[in-house]
N, C-alpha and C positions, 0 to 999 in steps of 0.2 A: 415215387411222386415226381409230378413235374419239378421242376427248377425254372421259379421266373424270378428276373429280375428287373425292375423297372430304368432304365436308362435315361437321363435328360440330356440333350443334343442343343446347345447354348451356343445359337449361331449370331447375336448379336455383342458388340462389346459394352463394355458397363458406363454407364451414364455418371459424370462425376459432379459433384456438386460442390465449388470450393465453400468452403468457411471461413479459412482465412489464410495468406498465404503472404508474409511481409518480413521484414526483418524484426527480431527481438533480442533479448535478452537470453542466452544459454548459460549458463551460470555468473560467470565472470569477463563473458565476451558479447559480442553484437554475432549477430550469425541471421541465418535464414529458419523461420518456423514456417510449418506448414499441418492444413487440417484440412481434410478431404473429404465427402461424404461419397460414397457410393449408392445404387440399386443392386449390387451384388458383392458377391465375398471376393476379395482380390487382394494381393499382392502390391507392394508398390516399391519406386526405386525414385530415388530425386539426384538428380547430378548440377551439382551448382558450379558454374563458370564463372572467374574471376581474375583478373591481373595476369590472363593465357594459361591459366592453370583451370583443371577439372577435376573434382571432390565428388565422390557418390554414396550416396547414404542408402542404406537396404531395410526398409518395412520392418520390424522385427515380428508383426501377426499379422496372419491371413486375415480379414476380421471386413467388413464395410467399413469402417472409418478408419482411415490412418490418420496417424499422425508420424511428421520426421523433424528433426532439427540437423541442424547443420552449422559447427561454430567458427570461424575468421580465426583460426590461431594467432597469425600473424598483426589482427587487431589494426591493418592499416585500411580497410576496407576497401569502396569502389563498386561501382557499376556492376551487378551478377546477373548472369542470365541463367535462369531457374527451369528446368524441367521436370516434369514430376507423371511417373509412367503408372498406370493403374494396369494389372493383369488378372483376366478371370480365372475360374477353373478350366476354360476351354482354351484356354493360350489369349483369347483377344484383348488389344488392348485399347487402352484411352490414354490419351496425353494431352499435361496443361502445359502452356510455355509462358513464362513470365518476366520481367526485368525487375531488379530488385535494387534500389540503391543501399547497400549496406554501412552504418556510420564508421567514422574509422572513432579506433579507443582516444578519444581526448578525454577520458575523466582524469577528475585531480586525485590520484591515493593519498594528499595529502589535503585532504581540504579540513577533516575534523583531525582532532587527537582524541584518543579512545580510554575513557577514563574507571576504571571498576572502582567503584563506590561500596561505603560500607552498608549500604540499606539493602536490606532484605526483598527476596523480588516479591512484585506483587500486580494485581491488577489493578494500574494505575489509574488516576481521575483523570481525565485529559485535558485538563485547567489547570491553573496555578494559581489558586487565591490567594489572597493577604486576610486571610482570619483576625492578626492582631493587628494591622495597619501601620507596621512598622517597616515597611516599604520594603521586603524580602519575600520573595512567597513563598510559601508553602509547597512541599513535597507531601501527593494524600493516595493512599493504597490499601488496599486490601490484600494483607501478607498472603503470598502462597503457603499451603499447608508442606509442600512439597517440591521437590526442582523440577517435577512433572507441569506443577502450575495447579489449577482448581483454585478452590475458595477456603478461607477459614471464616472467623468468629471474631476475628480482630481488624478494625481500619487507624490506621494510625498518619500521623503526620511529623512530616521532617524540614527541617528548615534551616539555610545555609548557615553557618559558624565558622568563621574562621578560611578555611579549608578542606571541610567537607560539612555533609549532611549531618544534622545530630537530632535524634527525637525531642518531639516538640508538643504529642499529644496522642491519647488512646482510644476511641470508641469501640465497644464489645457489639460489632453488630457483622451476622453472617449475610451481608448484601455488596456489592458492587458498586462503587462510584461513579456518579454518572456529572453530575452538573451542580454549579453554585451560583445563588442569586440572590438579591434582595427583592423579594419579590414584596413586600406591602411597604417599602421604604419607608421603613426604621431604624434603619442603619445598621441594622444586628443582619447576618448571610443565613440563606439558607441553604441547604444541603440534599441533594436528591441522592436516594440509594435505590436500586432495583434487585429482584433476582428470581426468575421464573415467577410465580405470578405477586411477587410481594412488592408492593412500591409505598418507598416511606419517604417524607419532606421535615427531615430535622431544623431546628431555627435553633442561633446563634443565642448564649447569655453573654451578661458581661463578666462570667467568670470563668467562661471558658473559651479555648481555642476551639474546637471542634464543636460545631452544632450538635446539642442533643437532645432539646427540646419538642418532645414528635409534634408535628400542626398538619399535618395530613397524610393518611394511609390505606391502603387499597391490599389487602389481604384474604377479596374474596376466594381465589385460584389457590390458595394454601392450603389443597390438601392429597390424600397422596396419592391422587391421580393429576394433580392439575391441569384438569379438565375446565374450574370454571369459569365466568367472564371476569376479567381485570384487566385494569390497565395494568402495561409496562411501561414505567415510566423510561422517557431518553431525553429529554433536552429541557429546562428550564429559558421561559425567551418572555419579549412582552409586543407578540407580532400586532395588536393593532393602536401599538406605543401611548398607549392610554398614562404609561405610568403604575395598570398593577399586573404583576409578573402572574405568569401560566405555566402550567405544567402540560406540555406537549408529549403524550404518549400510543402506541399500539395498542389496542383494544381486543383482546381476543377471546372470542366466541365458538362456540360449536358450529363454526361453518369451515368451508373450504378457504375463505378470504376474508382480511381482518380490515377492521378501520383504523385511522387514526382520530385521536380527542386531542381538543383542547381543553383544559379549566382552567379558569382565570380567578386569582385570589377574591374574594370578599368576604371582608374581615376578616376574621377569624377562623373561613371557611373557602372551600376553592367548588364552583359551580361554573357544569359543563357551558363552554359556547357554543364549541363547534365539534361536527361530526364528520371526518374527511372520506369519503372513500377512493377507492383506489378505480381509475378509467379504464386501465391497461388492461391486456388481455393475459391468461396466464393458464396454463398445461399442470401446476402445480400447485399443492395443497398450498396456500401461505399463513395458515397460522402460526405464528411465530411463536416458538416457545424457549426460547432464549433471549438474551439482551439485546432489544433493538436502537437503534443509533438514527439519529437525526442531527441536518444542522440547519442553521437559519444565516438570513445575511438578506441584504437588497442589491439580488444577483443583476438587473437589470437598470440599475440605477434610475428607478423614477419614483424613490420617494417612498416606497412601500416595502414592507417587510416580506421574504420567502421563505418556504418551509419545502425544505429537500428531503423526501423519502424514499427509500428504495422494498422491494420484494423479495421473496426466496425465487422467482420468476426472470429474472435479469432486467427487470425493468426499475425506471425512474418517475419520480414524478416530481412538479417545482408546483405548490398551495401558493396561492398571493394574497394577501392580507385589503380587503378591499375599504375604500371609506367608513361605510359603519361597520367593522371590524369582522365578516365574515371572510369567508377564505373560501375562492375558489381555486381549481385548477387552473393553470397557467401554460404550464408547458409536459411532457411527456416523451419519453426515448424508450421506444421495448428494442430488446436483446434477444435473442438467441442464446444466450448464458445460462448462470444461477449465481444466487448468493449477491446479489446485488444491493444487498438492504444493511450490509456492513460493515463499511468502510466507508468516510465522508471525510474532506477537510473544506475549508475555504480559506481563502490569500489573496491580497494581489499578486498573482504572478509576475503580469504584465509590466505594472509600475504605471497604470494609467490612474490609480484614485477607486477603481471600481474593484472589486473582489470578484474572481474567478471561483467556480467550484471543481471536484476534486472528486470524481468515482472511482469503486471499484465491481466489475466482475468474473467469475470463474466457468472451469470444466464443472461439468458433473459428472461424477462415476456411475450412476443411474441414471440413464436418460428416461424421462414422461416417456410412456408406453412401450418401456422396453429400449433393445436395442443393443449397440455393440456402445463401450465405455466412451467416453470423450478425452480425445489427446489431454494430456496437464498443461495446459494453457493460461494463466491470467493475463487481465490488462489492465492497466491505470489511465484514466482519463483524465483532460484538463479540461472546462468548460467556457466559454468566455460568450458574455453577452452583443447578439450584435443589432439588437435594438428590443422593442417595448415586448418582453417573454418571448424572446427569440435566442436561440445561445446555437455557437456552432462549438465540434471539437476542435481546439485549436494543437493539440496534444497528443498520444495514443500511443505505452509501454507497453508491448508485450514482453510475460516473462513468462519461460519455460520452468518445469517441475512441478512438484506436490504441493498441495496447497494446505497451509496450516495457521495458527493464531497468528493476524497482523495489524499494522493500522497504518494510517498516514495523517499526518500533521503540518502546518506549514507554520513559518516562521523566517524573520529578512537575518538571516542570520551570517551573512560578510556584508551589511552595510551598505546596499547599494540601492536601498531603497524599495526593491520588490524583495517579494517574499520567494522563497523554495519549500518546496515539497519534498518531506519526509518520508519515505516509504519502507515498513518492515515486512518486506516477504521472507521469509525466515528460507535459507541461513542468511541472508544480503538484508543491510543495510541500503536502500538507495536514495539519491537525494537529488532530484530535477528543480532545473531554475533556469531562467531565463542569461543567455549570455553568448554574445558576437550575434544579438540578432536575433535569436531564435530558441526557442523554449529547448533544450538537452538534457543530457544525464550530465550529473557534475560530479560525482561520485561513487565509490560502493564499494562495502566494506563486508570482509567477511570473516571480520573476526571471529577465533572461535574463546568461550563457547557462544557459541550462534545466537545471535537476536531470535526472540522468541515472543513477540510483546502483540495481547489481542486490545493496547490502547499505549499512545506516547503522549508526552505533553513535553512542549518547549517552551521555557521562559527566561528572564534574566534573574536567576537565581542568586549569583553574587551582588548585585546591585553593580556593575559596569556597563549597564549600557548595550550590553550582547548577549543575547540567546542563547542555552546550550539546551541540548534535545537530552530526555530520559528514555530508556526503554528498558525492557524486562531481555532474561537472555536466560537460554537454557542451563547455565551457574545457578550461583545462591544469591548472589546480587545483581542490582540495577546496575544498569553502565551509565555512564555518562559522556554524549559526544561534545567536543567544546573545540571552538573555529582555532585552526592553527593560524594564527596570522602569517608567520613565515611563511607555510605552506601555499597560502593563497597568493602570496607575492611571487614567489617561485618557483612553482612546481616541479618536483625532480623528475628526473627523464624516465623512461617505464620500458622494461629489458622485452624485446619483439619474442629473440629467440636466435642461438646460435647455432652455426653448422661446421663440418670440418670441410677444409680447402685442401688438404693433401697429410700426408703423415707429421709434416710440420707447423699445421698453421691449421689455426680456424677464424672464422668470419664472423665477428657479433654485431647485431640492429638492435636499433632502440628506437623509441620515438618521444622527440622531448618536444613538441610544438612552438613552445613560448621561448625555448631556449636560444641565444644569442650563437653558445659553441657549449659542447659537452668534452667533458674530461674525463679519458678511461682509466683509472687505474689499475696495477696485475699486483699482486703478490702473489707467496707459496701456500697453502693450506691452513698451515698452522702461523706465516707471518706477516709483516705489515705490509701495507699496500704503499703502491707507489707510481707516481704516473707515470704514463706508457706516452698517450698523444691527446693533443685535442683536438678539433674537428668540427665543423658546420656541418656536417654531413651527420646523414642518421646511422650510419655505420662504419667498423672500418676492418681491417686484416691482421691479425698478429701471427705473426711467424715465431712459432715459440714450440719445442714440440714438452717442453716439462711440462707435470701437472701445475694451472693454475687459478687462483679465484680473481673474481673481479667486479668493480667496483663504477660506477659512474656518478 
């Protein structure tokens, strides 16, 4: 028999399409990320220039999309000039060329103290009501069954004493905490639980802490295909400030694309207003069949209430609460992402009196129609209004890795009048806020075991006056961050990285920003330390050739 084989002869090089290419977050440092799209399978290489030195990072898959990161060990950053070389199967290639300003590491390691708590983890409420109005609030969760995380059959509440958390209250119900309100102002709260397709609105007695009195529920989709139409509930709000509260939820149907509802109390009884649909365009099923999240706030400061949702699609949308209380669309951002419909916060960041709002979204491992995997990418966004349903990004984290259960929260929590952003991308704690100017990282923590938390809430739980942040964490308990005030005054210096100078001596850097002069101390291994020099300088030389530890 013959012997053919067909040959292709790929006399063009491949066409690149960035996605994104900027500095971000690689674990614990600032560095360079990059996301590439091709027309063909290739190979890629990125060599980043910095401070006269050159770093090269190698593709690790032949694939159409790469993705590469690249991280600042040294953490003092500066000006990179970014190349990034794309190679086909034929040898040819493409090349992007970029400039990168990379931040240098100013977070504070000391800005929270990191506190393990005796409450049990759980999927926390992302509020902090006062049930009994004894000016303490309430800690409210859905224990996990396991340190895996999932749901149980018990929601309970904890509430400060003393020195720590001590149970305060039990409800037997296998739902998820979503929102508290007085929605017919009565003065008694009410209580939203959700969870695939169940949504229940518990009301407060006067002989309990915990609402349990059911006044509204949506258990059509309870069955065991949850297939059928229900709301999910997500946010309790009163967007056209009538005075009677609404239950703002997903609706989801046998279609491709879900809506969202409004119901507004009456009486006794809650009747739909409003039916929102979504403008945006989308590649992607979005029926939601998990817990969806919403927030509200009057992001544009004219007087009217906002209703922020997002898609499995990467997109956004801002509803505005109009005179006679209908809602239209306002504003709208699509993404190139996914998973944009699950993570929200609102703050002042700024400190101007208006509230900023607070996105998140991701890679997808399956790209709409196929395709090669998308690099682990996320980003957090900051939103700020700059006139009537107009908002620009004032903000934009990107952080490298896998993506798994998180949230973000805000809260003015060192007193300076705007609020900071909370961010659990598990294993890192991070916390953005506004300072010398300009919205940064102020923090990030990674302790183990690792934040794990798919909702956080911050409040002044002791009654002083100051915020500390809850989150769940792959342990058996909640942690608790709570502001060092020392640490905020001033910050210790943070070790660069040291190198040897000759068989007698090595060279240690630090970088302490705020610091006046830093004090090295040496000691032996197993004794005490002791100072050596001090210094203005970010480094200095010891001539020593024993083994020893050290100390700043």
């Amino acid at each position: 028999m013959e012997d053919r084989r067909r040959v292709v002869v790929d006399r063009t090089p491949p066409d690149a399409d960035v996605q994104f290419v900027g500095a971000g977050r690689v674990e614990d440092r600032w560095g360079v990320l990059a996301d590439v799209t091709s027309d063909d399978t290739v190979q890629s290489r990125m060599e980043v220039q910095i401070r006269g030195a050159e770093h090269v990072v190698e593709g690790e898959f032949e694939s159409s999309r790469q993705g590469l990161t690249w991280a600042d060990e040294r953490g003092t950053g500066g000006e990179a000039s970014v190349e990034i070389m794309l190679t086909n199967r034929s040898g040819l290639q493409t090349t992007i060329d970029t400039s990168i300003t990379i931040p240098a590491h100013s977070a504070n390691p000391s800005f929270f103290e990191v506190k393990e708590t005796a409450v049990p983890g759980g999927a926390l409420l992302p509020t902090a009501p006062d049930f009994d109005d004894d000016g303490l609030p309430e800690l409210v969760l859905n224990q996990f069954p396991a340190r895996r995380g999932g749901i149980s059959d018990t929601v309970k509440a904890f509430e400060w004493a003393s020195s720590e958390f001590a149970p305060a209250d039990t409800l037997l119900a296998r739902l998820f905490p979503k929102d508290v309100r007085d929605t017919d102002r009565d003065g008694q709260q009410e209580f939203l639980l959700q969870i695939n397709g169940a949504t229940i609105l518990l009301e407060q007695d006067a002989s309990d802490l915990l609402p349990k009195r059911l006044v509204y529920a949506d258990t059509a989709a309870v069955t065991p295909s949850l297939d059928g139409p229900s709301l999910h509930g997500a946010a309790l709000t009163d967007l056209d400030q009538d005075g009677s509260g609404e239950v703002v939820g997903n609706w989801k149907a046998d279609t491709a694309r879900t809506e969202w509802r409004v119901l507004e109390r009456e009486g006794s009884s809650f009747e739909r207003v409003g039916r929102l649909s979504n403008p945006t365009d989308h590649e992607r099923s979005d029926t939601v069949r998990s817990a969806p999240n919403a927030v509200t706030g009057d992001f544009d400061g004219d007087g009217r209430r906002d209703l922020l949702i997002g898609d499995r699609d990467g997109n956004w949308v801002v509803y505005e609460a109009g005179a006679d209380g209908s809602m239209e669309v306002a504003w709208t951002h699509q993404t190139d992402r996914f998973v944009a419909d699950k993570r929200f916060a609102v703050g002042d960041v700024t400190g101007d009196g208006r509230p900023e709002f607070v996105t998140h979204n991701t890679y997808s491992p399956s790209p709409p129609g196929g395709g090669d995997p998308e690099p682990p990418v996320s980003f957090y966004h900051i939103w700020s209004a700059t006139g009537d349903d107009a908002y620009e990004r004032i903000y934009r984290l990107p952080v490298a890795g896998e993506r798994s259960d998180g949230a973000i929260t805000t809260a003015d929590f060192n007193a300076d009048d705007r609020d900071e952003v909370a961010i659990a991308h598990p294993p890192s704690l991070l916390l953005v806020g506004r300072s010398q100017g300009e919205v940064q990282l102020l923090h990030q923590d990674r302790s183990r075991p690792a934040v794990r938390s798919p909702s956080m809430v911050a409040a002044d739980f002791e009654g002083d006056d100051r915020p500390s942040l809850v989150a769940a964490t792959a342990g058996e308990t909640l942690r608790r961050y709570a502001v060092n005030e020392s640490g905020l005054q001033r910050p210790p210096p943070r070790w660069v990285r040291t190198e040897p100078t000759g068989p007698a001596g090595h060279r240690l850097q630090w970088r302490a920003p705020t610091a006046d002069s830093v004090t090295v101390y040496a000691g032996p291994p197993d004794g005490a330390f002791n100072p050596v020099t001090s210094t203005t300088d970010s480094s200095t030389t010891i001539t020593d050739s024993s083994r020893l530890r050290f100390a700043l």
